[in-house]
DOTORGU-436182 format. One record per residue (C-alpha): x, y, z; residue in one letter. Coordinates in steps of 0.001 Angstrom, whole numbers, plus 500000, padded with zeros to 6 digits. Last residue first. Layout:
// DOTORGU-436182
<nuse east="X" north="Y" up="Z" resn="A"/>
...
This chain:
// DOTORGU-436182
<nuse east="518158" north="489917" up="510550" resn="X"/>
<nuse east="521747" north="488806" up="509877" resn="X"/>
<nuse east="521312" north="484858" up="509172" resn="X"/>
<nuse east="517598" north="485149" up="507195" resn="X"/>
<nuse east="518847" north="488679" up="505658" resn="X"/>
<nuse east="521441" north="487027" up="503791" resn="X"/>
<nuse east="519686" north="483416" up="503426" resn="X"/>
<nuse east="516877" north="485330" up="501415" resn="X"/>
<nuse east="519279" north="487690" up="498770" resn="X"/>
<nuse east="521748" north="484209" up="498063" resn="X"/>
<nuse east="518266" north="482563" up="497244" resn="X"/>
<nuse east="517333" north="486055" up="495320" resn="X"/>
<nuse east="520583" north="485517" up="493440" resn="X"/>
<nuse east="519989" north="482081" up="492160" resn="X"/>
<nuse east="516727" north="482816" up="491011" resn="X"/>
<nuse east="517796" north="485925" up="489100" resn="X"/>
<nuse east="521012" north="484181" up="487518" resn="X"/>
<nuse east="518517" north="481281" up="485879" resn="X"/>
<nuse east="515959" north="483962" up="485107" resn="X"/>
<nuse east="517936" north="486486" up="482716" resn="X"/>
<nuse east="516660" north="489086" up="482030" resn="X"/>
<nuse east="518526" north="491778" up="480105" resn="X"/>
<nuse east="515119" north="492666" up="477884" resn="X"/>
<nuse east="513714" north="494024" up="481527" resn="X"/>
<nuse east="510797" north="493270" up="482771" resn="X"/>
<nuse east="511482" north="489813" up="484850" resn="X"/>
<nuse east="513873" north="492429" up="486418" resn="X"/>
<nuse east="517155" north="490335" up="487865" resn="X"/>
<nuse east="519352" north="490484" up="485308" resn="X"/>
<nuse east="519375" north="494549" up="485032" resn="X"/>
<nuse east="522672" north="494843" up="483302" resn="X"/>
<nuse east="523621" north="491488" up="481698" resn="X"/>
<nuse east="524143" north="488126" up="482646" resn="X"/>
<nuse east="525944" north="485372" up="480310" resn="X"/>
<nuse east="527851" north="484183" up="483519" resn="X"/>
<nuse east="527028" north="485596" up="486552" resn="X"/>
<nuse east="529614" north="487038" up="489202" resn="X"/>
<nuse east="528295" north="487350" up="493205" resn="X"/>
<nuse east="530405" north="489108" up="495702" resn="X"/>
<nuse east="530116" north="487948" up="499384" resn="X"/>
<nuse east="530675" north="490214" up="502527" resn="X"/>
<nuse east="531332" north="490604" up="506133" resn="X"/>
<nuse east="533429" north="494065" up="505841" resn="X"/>
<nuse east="537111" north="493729" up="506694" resn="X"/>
<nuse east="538147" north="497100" up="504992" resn="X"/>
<nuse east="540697" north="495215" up="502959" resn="X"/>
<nuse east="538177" north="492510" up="501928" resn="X"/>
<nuse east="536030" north="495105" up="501327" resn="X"/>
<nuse east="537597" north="497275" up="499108" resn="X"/>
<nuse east="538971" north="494291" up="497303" resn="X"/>
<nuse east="535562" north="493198" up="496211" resn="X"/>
<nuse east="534652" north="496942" up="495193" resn="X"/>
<nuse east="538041" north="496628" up="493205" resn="X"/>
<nuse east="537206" north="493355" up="491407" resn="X"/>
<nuse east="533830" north="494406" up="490148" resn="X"/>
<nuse east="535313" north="497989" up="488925" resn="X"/>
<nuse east="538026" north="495225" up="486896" resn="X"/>
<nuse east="534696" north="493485" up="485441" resn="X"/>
<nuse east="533770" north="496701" up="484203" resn="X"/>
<nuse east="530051" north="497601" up="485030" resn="X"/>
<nuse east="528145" north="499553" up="482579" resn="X"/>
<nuse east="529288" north="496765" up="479973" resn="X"/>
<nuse east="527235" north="494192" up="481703" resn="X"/>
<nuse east="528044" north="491019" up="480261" resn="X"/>
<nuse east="529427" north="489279" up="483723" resn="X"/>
<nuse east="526663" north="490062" up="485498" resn="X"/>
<nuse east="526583" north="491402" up="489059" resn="X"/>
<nuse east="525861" north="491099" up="492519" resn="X"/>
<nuse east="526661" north="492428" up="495808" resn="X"/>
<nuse east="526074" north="490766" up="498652" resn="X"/>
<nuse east="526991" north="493105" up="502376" resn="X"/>
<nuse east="526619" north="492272" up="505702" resn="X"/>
<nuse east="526565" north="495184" up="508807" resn="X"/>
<nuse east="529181" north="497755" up="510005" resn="X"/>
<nuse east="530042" north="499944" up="506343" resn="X"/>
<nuse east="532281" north="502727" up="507055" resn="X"/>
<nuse east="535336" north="501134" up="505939" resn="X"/>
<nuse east="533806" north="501425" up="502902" resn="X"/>
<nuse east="532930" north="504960" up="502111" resn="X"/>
<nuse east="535971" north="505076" up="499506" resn="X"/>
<nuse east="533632" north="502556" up="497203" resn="X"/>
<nuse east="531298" north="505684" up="496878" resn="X"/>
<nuse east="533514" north="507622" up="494948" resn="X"/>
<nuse east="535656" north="510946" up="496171" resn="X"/>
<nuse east="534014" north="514457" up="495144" resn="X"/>
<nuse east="529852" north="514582" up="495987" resn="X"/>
<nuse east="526932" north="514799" up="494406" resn="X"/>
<nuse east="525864" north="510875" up="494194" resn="X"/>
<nuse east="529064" north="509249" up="494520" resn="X"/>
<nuse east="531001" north="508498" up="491499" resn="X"/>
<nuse east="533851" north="506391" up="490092" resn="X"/>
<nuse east="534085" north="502979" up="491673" resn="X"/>
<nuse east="530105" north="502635" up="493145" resn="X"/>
<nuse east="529656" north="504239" up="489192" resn="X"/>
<nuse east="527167" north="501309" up="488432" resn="X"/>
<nuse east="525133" north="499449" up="491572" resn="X"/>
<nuse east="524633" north="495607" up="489524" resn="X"/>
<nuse east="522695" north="494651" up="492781" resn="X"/>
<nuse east="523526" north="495632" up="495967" resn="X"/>
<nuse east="521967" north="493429" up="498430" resn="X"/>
<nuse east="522536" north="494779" up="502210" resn="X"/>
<nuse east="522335" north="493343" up="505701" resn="X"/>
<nuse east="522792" north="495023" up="509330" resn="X"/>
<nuse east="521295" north="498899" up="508499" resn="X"/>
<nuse east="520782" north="500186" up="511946" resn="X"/>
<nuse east="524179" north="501999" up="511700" resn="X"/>
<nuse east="524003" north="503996" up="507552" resn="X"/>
<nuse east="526914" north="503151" up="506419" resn="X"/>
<nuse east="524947" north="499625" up="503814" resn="X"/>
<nuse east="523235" north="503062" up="502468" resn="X"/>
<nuse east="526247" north="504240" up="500254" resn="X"/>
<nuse east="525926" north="500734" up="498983" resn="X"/>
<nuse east="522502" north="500356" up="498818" resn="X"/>
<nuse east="522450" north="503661" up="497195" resn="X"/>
<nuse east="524931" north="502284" up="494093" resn="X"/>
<nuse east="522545" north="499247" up="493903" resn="X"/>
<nuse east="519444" north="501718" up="493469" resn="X"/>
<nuse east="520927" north="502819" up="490657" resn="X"/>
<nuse east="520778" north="499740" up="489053" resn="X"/>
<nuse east="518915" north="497687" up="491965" resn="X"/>
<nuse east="518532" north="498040" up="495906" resn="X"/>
<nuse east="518249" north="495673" up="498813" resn="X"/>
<nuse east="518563" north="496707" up="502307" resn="X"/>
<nuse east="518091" north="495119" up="505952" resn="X"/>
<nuse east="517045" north="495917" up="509175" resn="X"/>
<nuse east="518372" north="496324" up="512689" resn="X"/>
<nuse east="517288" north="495672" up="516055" resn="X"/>
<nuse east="513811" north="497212" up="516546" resn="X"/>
<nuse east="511672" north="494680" up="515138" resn="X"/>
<nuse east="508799" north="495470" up="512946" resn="X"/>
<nuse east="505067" north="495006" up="513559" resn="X"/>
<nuse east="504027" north="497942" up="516175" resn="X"/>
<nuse east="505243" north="500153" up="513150" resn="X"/>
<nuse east="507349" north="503402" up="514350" resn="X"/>
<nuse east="511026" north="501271" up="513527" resn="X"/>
<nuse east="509185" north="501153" up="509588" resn="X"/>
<nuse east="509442" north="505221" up="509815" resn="X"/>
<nuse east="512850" north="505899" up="511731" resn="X"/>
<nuse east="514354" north="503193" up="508502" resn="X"/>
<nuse east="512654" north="506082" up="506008" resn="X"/>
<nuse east="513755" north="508798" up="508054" resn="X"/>
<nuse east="516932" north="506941" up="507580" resn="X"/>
<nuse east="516482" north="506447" up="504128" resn="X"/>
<nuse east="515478" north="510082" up="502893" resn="X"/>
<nuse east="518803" north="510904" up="505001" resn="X"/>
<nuse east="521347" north="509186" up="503068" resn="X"/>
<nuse east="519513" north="510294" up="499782" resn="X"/>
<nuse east="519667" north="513543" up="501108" resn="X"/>
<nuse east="523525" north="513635" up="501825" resn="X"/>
<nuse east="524454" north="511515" up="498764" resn="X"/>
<nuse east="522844" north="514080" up="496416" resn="X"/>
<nuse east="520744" north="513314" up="493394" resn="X"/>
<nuse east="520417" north="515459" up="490464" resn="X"/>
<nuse east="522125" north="513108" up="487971" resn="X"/>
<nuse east="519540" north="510237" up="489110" resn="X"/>
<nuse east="517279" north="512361" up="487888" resn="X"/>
<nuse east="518438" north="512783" up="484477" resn="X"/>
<nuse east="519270" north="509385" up="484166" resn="X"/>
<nuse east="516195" north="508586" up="484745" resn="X"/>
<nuse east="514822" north="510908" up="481900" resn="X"/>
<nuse east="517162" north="509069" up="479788" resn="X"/>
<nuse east="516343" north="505412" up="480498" resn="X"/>
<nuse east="512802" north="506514" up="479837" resn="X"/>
<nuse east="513059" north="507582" up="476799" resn="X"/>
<nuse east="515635" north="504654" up="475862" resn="X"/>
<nuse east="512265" north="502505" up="476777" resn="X"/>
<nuse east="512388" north="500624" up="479957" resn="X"/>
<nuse east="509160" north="501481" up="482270" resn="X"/>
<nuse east="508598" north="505063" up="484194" resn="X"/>
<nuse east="507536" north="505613" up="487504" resn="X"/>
<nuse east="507789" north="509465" up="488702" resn="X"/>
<nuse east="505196" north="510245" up="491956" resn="X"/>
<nuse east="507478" north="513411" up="492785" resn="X"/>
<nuse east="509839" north="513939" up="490110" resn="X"/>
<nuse east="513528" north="515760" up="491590" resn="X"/>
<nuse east="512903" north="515520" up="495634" resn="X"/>
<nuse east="510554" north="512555" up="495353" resn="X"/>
<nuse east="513566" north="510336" up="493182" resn="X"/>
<nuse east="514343" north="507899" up="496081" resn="X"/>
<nuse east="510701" north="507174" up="496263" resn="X"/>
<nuse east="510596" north="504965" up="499069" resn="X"/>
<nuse east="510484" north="501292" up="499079" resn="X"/>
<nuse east="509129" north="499429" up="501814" resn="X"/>
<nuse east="509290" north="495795" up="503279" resn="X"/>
<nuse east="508074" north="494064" up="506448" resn="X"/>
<nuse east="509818" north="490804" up="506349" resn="X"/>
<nuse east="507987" north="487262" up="505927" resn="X"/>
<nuse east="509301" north="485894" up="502863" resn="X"/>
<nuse east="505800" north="486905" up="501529" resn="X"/>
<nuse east="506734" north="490476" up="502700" resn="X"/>
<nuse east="509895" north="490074" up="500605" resn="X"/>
<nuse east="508324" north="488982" up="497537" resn="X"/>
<nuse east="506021" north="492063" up="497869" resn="X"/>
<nuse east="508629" north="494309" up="497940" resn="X"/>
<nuse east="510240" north="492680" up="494964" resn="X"/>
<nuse east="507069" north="493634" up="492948" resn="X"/>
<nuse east="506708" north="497315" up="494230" resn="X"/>
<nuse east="509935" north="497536" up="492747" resn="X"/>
<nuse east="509095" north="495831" up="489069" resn="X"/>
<nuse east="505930" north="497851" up="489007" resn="X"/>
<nuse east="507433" north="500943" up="489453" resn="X"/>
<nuse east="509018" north="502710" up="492254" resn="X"/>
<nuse east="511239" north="504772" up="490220" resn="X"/>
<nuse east="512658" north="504201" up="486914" resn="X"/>
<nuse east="516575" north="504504" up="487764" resn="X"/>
<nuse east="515993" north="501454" up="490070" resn="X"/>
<nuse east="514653" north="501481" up="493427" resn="X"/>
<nuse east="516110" north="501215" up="496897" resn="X"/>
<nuse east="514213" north="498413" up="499024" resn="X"/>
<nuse east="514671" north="498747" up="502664" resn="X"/>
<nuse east="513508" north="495384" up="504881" resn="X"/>
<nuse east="512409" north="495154" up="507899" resn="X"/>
<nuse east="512446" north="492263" up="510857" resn="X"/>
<nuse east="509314" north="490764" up="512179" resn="X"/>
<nuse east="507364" north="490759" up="514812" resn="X"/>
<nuse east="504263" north="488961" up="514909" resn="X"/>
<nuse east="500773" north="489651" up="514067" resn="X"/>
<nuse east="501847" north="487287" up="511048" resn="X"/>
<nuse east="500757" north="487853" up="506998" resn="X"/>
<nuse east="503521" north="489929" up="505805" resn="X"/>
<nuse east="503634" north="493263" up="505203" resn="X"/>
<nuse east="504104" north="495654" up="502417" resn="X"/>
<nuse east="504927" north="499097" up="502160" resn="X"/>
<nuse east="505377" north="501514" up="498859" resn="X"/>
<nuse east="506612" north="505085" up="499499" resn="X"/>
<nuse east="505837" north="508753" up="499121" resn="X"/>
<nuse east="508382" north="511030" up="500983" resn="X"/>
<nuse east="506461" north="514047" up="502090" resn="X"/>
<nuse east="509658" north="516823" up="502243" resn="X"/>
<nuse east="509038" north="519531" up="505012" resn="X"/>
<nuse east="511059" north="518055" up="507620" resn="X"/>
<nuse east="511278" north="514129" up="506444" resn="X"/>
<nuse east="507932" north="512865" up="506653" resn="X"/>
<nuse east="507193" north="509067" up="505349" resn="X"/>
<nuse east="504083" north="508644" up="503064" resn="X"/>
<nuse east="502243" north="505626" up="502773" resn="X"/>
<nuse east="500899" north="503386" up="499211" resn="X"/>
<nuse east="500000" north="500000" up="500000" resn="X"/>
């Protein structure tokens, strides 16, 4: 269901799902794509709440295009791209912990840390997210730029490392050209030296985008796997 998550003056709209259980349960974060919380999003959240987490995704784009959901056509890849080029790592940082503040007011979620999955772009915020200190478990999946970039800022997001306390995944496909094998290697390296709990996932004959069943790049033998990896991470840290 559609809810709206206040952070000063900004009314964050956002998707929530919960499971069927009175009890409680531990949270999940889910960071969309370039294309807002679209159908594909609002999908995953409801495969976690079946999983048995509480699960929202806010609108990572409400400061730039309030309400903005857009599918996969080059149009749409550009306006995205657009948006996500007006981001800054201090707000989106601080859209999630109001957002984490939010699910910790529900009489259904535990208190003691949640989790965080995000995709495309939304991989690059997991990322930044994963230093955020209630955050225990993160999927970043195929997160571009995490080398070179940080949303607004100077130094790249993979320099944040060391900052990161909880679990980390991160997956990618071995055909995406948006995401250098050798960037792959480095983020791995990163945390290895930084000593972050962590596994990094490589598919074979996967492409940007793998995981979306809406997406031309889909490929449903790597998605499977990696949303088995996705479950046992958050069933061991959450």
């Amino acid at each position: 269901m559609q809810v709206k998550i206040k952070n000063g003056d900004l009314d964050i709209d956002a998707y929530l799902a919960t499971p069927a259980t009175a009890e409680p349960v531990p949270a999940v974060v889910v960071i969309q794509e370039i294309f807002g919380v679209n159908e594909h999003i609002r999908d995953v959240t409801e495969r976690l709440a079946q999983a048995g987490y509480v699960a929202i995704a806010p609108a990572i784009y409400q400061r730039q295009a309030p309400g903005f959901a857009a599918g996969y056509t080059q149009a749409d890849i550009a306006i995205g791209k657009k948006y996500k080029g007006q981001t800054k790592a201090a707000e989106l940082l601080s859209d999630i912990q109001v957002t984490i503040d939010y699910l910790y007011g529900l009489p259904q979620v535990k208190k003691n840390g949640v989790g965080c999955i995000g995709f495309c772009f939304g991989g690059h915020v997991a990322y930044l997210a994963a230093t955020l200190e209630s955050i225990k478990a993160t999927a970043s999946f195929y997160g571009a730029q995490i080398t070179t970039w940080t949303p607004g800022e100077g130094e790249p997001t993979v320099k944040r490392t060391s900052a990161i306390k909880g679990t980390l995944y991160a997956f990618f496909g071995l055909e995406d050209a948006s995401i250098p094998v050798e960037q792959v290697d480095e983020i791995e390296t990163e945390l290895k030296k930084a000593g972050v709990k962590h596994k990094v996932f490589r598919y074979r004959d996967a492409d940007h985008g793998f995981f979306c069943d809406q997406r031309a790049g889909y490929n449903k033998k790597a998605a499977e796997d990696a949303w088995l990896h996705v479950l046992e991470l958050f069933r061991n840290t959450l």
